[in-house]
N, C-alpha and C positions, 0 to 999 in steps of 0.2 A: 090637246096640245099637239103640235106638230113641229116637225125638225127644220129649224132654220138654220141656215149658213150667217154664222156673222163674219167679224172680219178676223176674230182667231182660230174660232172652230164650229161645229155645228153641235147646235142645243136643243132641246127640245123648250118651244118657248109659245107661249097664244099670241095666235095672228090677231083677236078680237080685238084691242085697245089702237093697233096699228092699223089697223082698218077702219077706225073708228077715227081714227086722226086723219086719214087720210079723204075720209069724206065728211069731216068739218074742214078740210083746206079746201075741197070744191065748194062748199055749203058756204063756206065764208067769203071764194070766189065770187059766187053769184051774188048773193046778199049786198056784199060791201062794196064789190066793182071794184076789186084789185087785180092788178093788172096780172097778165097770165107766168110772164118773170117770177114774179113775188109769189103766186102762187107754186111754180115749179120749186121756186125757191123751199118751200113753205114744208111740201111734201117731200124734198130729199130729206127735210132734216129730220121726218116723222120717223124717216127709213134707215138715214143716221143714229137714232137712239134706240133701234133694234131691241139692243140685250138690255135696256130699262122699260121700254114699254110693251118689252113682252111677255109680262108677267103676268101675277095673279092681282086681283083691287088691292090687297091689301100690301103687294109686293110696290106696286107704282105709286100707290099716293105713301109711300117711303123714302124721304129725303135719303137715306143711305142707299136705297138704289141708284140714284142716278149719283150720290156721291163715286160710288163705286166707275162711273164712266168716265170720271176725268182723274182719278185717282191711280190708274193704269199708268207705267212708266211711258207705253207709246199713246198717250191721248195727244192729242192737237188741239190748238186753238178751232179747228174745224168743229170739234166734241164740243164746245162751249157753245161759239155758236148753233147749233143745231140744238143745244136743248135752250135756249133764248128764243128762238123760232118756235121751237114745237110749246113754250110755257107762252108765248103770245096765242099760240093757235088754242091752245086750256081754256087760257083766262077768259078771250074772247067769250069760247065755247059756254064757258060756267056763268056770262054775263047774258045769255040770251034762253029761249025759252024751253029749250030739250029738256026730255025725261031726267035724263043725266047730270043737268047743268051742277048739281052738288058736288057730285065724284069729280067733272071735271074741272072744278075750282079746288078740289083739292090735289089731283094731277100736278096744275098749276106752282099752287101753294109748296107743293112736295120739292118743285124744281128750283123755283125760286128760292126756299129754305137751303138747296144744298151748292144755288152758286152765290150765295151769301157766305156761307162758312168757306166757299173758298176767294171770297172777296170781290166777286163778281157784281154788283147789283144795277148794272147799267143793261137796257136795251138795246 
């Protein structure tokens, strides 16, 4: 674990899963020929959900983690979007042939479950 700066304080959190997002948004760049916008787009929001994807497996594919990001009295509509982005960049991920493709359909699954309960379920 290693100490990140979020945007209230710093924490000790794993880089693994965020580094791990951020090279399925290249991975999915080259693959799918999306444009390099969407991709920057793709990886701010990997780096927007920080204090949810830098957890332990069992902490991320937990719908009350990422509830916990928009549950904050200062979230933004920026926090929604960014985990809408990073649960396209999951699912994707969990639809194609990686080692990982299970965990990261539950990733996925985990996001979508908790902007469900807050009434979210649009792309």
């Amino acid at each position: 674990m290693d100490k990140i700066k979020t945007k209230r304080n710093e924490r000790r959190l794993s880089k693994s899963f965020i580094e791990e997002g951020l090279k399925l948004v290249a991975d999915r760049a080259e693959r799918e020929g999306v444009s390099k916008g969407t991709a920057s787009r793709h990886a701010a929001a990997i780096r927007g959900v920080t204090p949810a994807l830098g957890g332990v497996k069992t902490r991320v594919t937990n719908p009350g983690a990422w509830v916990a990001l928009y549950a904050r009295s200062d979230a933004t509509s920026t926090v929604i979007s960014n985990m809408k982005f990073t649960a396209v960049i999951f699912e994707w991920a969990g639809e194609q042939d990686y080692e990982n493709a299970g965990l990261y359909a539950r990733i996925a699954k985990a996001i979508r479950t908790a902007l469900a309960v807050r009434g979210e379920t649009n792309q």
